[in-house]
C-alpha positions as CSV (number, residue, x, y, z in Angstrom):
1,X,12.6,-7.5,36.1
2,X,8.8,-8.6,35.9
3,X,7.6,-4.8,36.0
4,X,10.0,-4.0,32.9
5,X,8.3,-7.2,31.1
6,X,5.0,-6.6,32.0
7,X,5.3,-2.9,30.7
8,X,7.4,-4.3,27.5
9,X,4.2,-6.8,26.3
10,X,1.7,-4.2,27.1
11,X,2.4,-2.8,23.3
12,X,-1.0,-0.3,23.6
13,X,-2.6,1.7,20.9
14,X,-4.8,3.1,22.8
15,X,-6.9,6.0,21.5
16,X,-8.9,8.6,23.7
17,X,-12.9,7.5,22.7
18,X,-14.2,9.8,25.6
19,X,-12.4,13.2,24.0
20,X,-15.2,13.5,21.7
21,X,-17.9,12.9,24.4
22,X,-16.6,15.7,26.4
23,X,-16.1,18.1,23.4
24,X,-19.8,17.8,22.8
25,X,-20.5,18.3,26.6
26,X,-18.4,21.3,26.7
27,X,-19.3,23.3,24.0
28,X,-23.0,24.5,25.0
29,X,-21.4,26.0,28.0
30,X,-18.8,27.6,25.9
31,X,-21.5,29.0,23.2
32,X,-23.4,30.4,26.7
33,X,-20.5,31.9,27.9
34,X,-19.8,33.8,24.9
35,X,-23.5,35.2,24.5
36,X,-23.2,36.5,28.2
37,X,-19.9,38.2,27.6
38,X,-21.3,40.0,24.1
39,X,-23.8,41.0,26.4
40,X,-22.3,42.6,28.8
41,X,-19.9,44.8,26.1
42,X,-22.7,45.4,23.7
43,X,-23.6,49.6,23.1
44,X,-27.1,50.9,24.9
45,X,-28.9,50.7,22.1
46,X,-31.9,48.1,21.9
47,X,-32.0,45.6,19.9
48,X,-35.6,43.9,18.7
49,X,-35.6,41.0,20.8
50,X,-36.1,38.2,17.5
51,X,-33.3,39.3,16.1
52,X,-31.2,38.6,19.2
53,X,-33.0,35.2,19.8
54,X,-32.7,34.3,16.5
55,X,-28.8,35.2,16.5
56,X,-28.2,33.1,20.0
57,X,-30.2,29.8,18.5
58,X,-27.3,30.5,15.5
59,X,-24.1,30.4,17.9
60,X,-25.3,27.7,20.2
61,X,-26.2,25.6,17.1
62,X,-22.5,26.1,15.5
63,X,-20.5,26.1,18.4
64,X,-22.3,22.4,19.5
65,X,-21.4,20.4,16.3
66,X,-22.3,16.6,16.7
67,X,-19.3,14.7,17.2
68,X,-18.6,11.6,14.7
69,X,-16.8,8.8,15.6
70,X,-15.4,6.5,12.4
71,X,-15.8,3.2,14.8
72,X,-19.3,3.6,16.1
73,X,-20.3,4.6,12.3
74,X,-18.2,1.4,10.9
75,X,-20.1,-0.6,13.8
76,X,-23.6,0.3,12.6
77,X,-22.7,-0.4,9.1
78,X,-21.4,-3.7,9.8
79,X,-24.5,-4.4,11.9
80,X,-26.8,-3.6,9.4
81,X,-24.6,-6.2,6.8
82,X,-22.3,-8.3,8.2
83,X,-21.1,-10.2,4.9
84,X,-18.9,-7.9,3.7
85,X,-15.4,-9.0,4.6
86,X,-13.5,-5.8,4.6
87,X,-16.0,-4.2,6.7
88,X,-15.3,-6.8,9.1
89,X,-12.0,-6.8,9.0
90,X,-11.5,-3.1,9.0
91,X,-13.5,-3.5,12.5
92,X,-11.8,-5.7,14.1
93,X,-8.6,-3.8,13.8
94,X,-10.0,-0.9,14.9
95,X,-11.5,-2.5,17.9
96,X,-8.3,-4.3,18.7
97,X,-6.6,-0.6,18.6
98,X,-8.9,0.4,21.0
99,X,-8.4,-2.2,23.3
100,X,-12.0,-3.6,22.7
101,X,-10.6,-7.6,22.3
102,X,-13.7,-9.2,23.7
103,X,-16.2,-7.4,20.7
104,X,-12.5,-7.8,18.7
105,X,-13.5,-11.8,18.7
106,X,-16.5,-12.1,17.9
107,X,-16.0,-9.5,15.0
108,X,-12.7,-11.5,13.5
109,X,-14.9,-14.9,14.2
110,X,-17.5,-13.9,11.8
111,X,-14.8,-12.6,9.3
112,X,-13.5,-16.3,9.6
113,X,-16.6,-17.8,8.7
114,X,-16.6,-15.9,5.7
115,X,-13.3,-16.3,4.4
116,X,-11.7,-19.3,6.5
117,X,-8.4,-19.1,4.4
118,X,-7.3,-16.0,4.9
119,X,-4.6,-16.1,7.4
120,X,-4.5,-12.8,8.6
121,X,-7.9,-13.3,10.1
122,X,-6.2,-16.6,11.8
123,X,-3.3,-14.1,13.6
124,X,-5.5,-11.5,13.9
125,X,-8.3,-14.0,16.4
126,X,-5.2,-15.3,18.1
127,X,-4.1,-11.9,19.3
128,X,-7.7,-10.9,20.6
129,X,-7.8,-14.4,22.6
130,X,-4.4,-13.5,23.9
131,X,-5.5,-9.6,24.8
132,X,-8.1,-12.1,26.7
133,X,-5.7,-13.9,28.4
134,X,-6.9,-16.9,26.6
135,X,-3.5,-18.3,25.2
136,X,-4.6,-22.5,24.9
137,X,-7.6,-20.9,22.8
138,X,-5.0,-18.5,20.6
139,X,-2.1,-20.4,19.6
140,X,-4.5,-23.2,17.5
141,X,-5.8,-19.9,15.6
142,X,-1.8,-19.1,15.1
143,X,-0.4,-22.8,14.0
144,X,-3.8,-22.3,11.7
145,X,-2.3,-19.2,10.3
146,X,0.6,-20.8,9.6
147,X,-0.6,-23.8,7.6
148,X,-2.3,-21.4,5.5
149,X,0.9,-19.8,4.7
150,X,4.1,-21.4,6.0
151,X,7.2,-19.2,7.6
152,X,5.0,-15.8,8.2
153,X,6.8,-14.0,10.6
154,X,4.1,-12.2,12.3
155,X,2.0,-15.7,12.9
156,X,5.0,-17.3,14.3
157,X,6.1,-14.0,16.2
158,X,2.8,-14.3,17.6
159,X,3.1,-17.9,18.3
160,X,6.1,-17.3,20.3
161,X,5.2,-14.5,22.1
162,X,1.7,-16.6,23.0
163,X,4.1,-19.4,24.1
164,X,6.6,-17.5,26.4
165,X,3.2,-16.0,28.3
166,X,2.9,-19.5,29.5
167,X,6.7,-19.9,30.8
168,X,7.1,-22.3,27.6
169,X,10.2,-20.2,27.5
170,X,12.4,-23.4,25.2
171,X,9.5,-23.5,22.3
172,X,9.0,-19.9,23.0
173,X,12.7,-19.2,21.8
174,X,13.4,-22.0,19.5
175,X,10.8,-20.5,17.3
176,X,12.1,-17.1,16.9
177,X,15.2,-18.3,16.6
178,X,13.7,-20.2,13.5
179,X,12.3,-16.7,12.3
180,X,15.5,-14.6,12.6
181,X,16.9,-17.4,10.7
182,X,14.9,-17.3,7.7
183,X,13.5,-13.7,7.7
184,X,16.0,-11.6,9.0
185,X,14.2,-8.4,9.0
186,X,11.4,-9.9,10.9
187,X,11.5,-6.8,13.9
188,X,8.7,-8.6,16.0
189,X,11.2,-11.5,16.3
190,X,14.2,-9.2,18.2
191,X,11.6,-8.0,20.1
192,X,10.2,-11.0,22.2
193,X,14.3,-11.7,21.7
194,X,14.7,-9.5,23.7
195,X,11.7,-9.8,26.3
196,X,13.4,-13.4,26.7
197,X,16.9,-12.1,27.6
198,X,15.5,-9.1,29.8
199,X,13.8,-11.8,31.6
200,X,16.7,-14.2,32.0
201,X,18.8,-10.7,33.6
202,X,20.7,-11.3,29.9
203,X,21.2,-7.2,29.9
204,X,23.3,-6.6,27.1
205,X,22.0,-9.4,24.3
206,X,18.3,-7.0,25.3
207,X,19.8,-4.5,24.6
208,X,21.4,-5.8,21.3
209,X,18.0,-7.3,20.1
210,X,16.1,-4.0,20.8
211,X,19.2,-2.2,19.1
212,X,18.3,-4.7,16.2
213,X,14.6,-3.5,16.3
214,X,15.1,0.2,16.5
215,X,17.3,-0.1,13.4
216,X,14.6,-2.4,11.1
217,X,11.7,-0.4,12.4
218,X,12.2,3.0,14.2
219,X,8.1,4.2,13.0
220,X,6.9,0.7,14.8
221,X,4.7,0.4,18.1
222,X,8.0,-1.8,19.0
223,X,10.7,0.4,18.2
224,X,8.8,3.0,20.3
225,X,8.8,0.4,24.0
226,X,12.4,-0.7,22.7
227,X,13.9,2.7,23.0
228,X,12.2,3.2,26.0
229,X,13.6,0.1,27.7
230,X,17.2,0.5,26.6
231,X,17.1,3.5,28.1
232,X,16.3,1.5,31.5
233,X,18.5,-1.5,31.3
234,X,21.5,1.0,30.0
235,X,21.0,2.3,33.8
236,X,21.4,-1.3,34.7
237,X,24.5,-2.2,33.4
238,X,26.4,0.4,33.7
């Protein structure tokens, strides 16, 4: 089953950044196209040649608009003042979303320096390092988190999930048995649950765990790789 569990912690967000690029690159030949075609139907009478210049400079300009992207703008922003935390923080999710961990760091780094309390920052620099396969590095930034504010679910989901990477599997599932137990609602916890069990060929407590997930959850990124592997492992067992 390591294909099922390498697809199941492989939660991506991924979003499309070259869509825009090749909007932009495909519209001249679009606005081109068009002008040819108009051409070609338009009545034999003449038509003063400015006008018709003047009219093709219009379509080309509004059928090439530039494209904008939200990141790149936040990026320059935060370059031109990096001591404003949301900025930074904003960033650093977004870059994480996109899959960008290594700029993800340093971005959530600098955040830290400004705000070295704020836990989220803590989780949020442990999952980059782990998205860098740099678990030793992460899990300080997590047990940080967690002295910041004790018994946070997602810091100690983290933990656990940062743990089991490096076949701690005991620690691993000791700790979100500790998080069931005192926040049971916490939906990242059922889900490494049930990583573990999938892992261990423990079928039906999987599917249980993701069953659990699904039902606390169903909008999450989780809920979404849970359904999908029920559906696999409910092949399994039957």
């Amino acid at each position: 089953m390591k294909p099922l569990l390498t697809i199941l912690l492989c939660l991506s967000l991924a979003a499309a950044a070259s869509v825009p690029v090749l909007a932009a690159q495909a519209a001249p030949a679009k606005a081109a196209e068009s002008d040819t075609t108009k051409a070609a139907v338009a009545p034999a009478k003449p038509v003063p040649a400015p006008t018709s210049t003047k009219t093709a400079k219009t379509t080309a300009t509004k059928a090439a608009p530039a494209p904008v992207d939200s990141l790149e703008l936040l990026a320059a922003a935060v370059a031109k003042d990096s001591t404003k935390f949301d900025r930074l923080y904003d960033l650093g999710v977004r870059l994480l979303d996109r899959d960008r961990a290594s700029e993800a760091w340093k971005v959530f780094t600098k955040a830290h320096v400004l705000r070295p309390k704020d836990h989220k920052v803590c989780v949020n620099l442990g999952v980059a390092l782990d998205a860098l396969g740099r678990a030793e590095a992460a899990q300080p930034y997590y047990r940080e988190a967690l002295e910041k504010s004790p018994g946070d679910s997602v810091a100690m989901c983290r933990l656990a999930s940062s743990l089991y990477s490096q076949s701690k599997y005991v620690d691993a599932v000791d700790l979100l048995r500790q998080v069931i137990k005192q926040s049971p609602r916490a939906y990242c916890a059922y889900f490494t649950m049930g990583v573990a069990f999938a892992d261990a060929g423990i079928y039906r407590d999987a599917i249980r765990m993701w069953r659990k997930v699904v039902e606390l959850a169903p909008a999450s990124p989780e809920a979404v790789s849970a359904r999908e592997s029920i559906e696999v492992l409910e092949k399994v067992v039957q």
